[in-house]
C-alpha distance (Angstrom), angle and dihedral (degrees) to the residues before:
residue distance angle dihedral
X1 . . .
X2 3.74 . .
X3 3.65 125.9 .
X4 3.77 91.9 -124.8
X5 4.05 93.8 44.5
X6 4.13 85.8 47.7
X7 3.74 82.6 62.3
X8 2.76 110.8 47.0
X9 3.65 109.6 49.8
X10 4.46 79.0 49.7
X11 3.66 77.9 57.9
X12 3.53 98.9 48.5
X13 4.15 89.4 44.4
X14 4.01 93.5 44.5
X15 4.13 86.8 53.8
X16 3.96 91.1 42.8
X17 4.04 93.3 51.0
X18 4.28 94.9 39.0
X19 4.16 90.1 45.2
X20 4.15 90.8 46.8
X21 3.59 88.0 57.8
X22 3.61 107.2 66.1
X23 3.22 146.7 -31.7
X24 4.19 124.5 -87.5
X25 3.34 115.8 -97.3
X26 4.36 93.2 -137.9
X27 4.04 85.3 61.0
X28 3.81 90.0 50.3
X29 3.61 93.6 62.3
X30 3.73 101.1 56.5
X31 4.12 100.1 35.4
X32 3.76 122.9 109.6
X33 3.39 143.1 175.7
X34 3.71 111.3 -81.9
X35 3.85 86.8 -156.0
X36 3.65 104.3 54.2
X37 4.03 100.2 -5.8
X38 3.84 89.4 -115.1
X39 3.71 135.3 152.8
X40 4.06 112.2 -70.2
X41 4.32 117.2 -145.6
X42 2.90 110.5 -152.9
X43 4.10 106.9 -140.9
X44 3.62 100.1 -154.0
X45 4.12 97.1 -167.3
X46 3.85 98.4 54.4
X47 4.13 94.3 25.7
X48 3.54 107.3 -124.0
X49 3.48 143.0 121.2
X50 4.18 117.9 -125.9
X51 3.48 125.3 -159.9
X52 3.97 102.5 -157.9
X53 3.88 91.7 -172.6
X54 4.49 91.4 57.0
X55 4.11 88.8 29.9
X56 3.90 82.3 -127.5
X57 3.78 129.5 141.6
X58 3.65 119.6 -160.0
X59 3.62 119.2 -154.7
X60 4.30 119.2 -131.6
X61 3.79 111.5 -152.1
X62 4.03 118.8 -162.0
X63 4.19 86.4 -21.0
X64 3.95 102.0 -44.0
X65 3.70 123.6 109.5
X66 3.85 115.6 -125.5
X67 3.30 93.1 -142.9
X68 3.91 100.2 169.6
X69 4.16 110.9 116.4
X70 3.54 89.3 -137.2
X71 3.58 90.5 58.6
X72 3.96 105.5 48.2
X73 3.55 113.8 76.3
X74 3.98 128.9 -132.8
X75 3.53 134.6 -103.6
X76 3.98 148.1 -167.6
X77 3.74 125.8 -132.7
């Protein structure tokens, strides 16, 4: 395999690995609630964003925000 090919699938794997791990901290600042256009947490454990205001939890999948209401799921203080 070529040198170039080599590095770029390593490329390819490193950006997989570091973009399933969380979400960046620039996007953070400008997201909102779709529902309600609330304040997102981001709860780094489980990866997902909660919107306390909506009670909605929206799920992020390899580093991208699902950010479709019929997606995130409910929940009770």
């Amino acid at each position: 395999m070529k040198k170039e090919a080599r590095q770029a699938i390593f490329n390819e794997l490193f950006f997989k690995k570091i973009m399933s791990q969380k979400i960046a901290q620039e996007l953070l600042k400008i997201l909102v609630c779709p529902l309600c256009k609330g304040e997102l947490n981001y709860d780094e454990k489980n990866n997902q964003l909660i919107c306390f205001e909506s009670k909605l939890i929206y799920p992020v999948i390899d580093g991208i925000p699902v950010m479709l209401i019929n997606e995130a799921q409910k929940f009770q203080e």
